[in-house]
C-alpha positions, 0 to 999 in steps of 0.5 A: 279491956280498955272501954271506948270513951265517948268524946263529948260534943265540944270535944267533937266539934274541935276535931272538925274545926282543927280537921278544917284548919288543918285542911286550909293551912295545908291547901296548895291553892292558899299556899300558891296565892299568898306567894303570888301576892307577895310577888306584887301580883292581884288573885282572885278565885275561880269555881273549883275545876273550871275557868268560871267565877263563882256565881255572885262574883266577878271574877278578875274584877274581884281581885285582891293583893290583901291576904285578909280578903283572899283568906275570906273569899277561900272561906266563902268558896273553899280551900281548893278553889281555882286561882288566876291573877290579874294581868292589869297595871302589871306589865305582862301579857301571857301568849295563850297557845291552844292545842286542842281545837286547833293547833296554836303551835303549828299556826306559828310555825306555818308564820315562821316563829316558833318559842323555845319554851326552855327559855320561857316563864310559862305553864302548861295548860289542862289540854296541852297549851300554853300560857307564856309569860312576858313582859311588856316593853317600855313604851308598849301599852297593853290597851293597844295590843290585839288580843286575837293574833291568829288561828289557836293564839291569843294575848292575854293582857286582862286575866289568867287562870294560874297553877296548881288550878285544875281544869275537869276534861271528860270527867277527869282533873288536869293541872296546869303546871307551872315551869321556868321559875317565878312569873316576875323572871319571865323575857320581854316579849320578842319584837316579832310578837309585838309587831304581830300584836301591835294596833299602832300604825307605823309610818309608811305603813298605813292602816286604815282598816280596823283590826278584828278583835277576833277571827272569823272561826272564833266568830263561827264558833260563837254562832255555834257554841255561843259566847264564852264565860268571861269573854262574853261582854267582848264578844257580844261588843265585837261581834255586833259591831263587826254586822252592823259595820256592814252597810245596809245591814237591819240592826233588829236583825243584828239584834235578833241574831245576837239573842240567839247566839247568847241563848247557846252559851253555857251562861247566857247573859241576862237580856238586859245586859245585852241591850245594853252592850248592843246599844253601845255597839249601834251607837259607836257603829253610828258614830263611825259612819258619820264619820266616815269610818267603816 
């Protein structure tokens, strides 16, 4: 009869580290991101399952071509931790189609356009959207470009969470899967979507109104829902602004409004980040009216 034979502690304790490097070496994640690195492109991490950065960091702003820091952070955060890219200095924008509160499909049919995403570089997303890559054209900036185009699309051009990422929906994981082969071979966007996201004023055409950063339903879900996670710096800008440019309007009341649209967020910013993010919008909304701006 063969005894067992009992493994010493060293012995044990160089299964575990060999069962986690194994692990490691062997995460889809660490796999995806060092190859998006070697395509040119910055990665960051997200908590696993979500589009959130993990608390104490900073999301996109933390993004990294170097394979020693990311290797560090997938160490701090875990092997199977979220991932997305950095969309600046890149030339790209990704068109973000929702479908599941409302139809970003059907918006851009009911305006006459339509993808064929046979031809596309893109990934479908946890919740059957889309996120198409392009490239944008020579003389485009993508600081000019309007990132809410209408109702269910947008245009991404700061960050995007990428696959083989997955995303919790009623308690079950969906991927987000790539097709159309690497980002870099993906089209230029199409003049339609140019024009259509474009802030510059062409001649006879003259555009004296600014142009919303977000629609009026994304504006009523903040009230309902509150600001989103990594939006919420730009929402709060936004939709601070968009009430104080109305004339007579009582900026504590704008004030007060907006601390209680931050309390219904998911992560409310602290308060002193939002003074300070309203005192920006007063003060650029002051400015504009002594201008004569509106």
């Amino acid at each position: 009869m063969i005894e067992h034979i009992k493994k010493s502690p060293e012995q044990k304790f160089g299964d575990q580290v060999q069962e986690t490097k194994n692990k490691f070496n062997s995460s889809n994640y660490i796999i995806k991101s060092h190859e998006l690195i070697q395509q040119g492109y910055k990665v960051y991490l997200l908590a696993q399952g979500t589009n959130v950065p993990y608390e104490g960091s900073r999301g996109h702003l933390d993004a990294t071509n170097n394979v020693r820091e990311l290797t560090d952070m997938f160490l701090k955060y875990g092997a199977n931790s979220n991932i997305g890219i950095n969309l600046a200095d890149t030339g790209l924008a990704v068109l973000d189609i929702d479908k599941h509160s409302t139809n970003g499909f059907q918006s851009l049919i009911q305006s006459g356009h339509t993808l064929n995403l046979d031809n596309e570089v893109w990934e479908m997303t946890p919740r059957s959207g889309a996120h198409v890559f392009f490239k944008i054209p020579d003389g485009v900036k993508a600081d000019e470009l309007k990132h809410d185009l209408m109702s269910g699309v947008e245009l991404l051009t700061d960050k995007v969470t990428v696959a083989p990422s997955v995303k919790l929906v009623n308690n079950i994981e969906y991927e987000y899967k790539h097709y159309g082969g690497a980002i870099g071979e993906c089209s230029v966007m199409p003049d339609w979507l140019v024009k259509m996201a474009s802030n510059v004023v062409t001649s006879g055409n003259r555009q004296k109104k600014r142009v919303p950063r977000y629609s009026i339903d994304q504006r009523i879900n903040m009230m309902i829902n509150g600001f989103d996670v990594g939006e919420r710096n730009n929402q709060i800008m936004s939709f601070a602004g968009w009430l104080l440019s109305i004339r007579n309007i009582d900026p504590n009341l704008v004030y007060e409004l907006v601390q209680k649209i931050n309390s219904y967020s998911s992560v409310p910013l602290p308060d002193k980040e939002v003074n300070t993010i309203f005192r920006s919008a007063y003060n650029r909304e002051v400015k504009r009216a002594s201008m004569g701006g509106r």
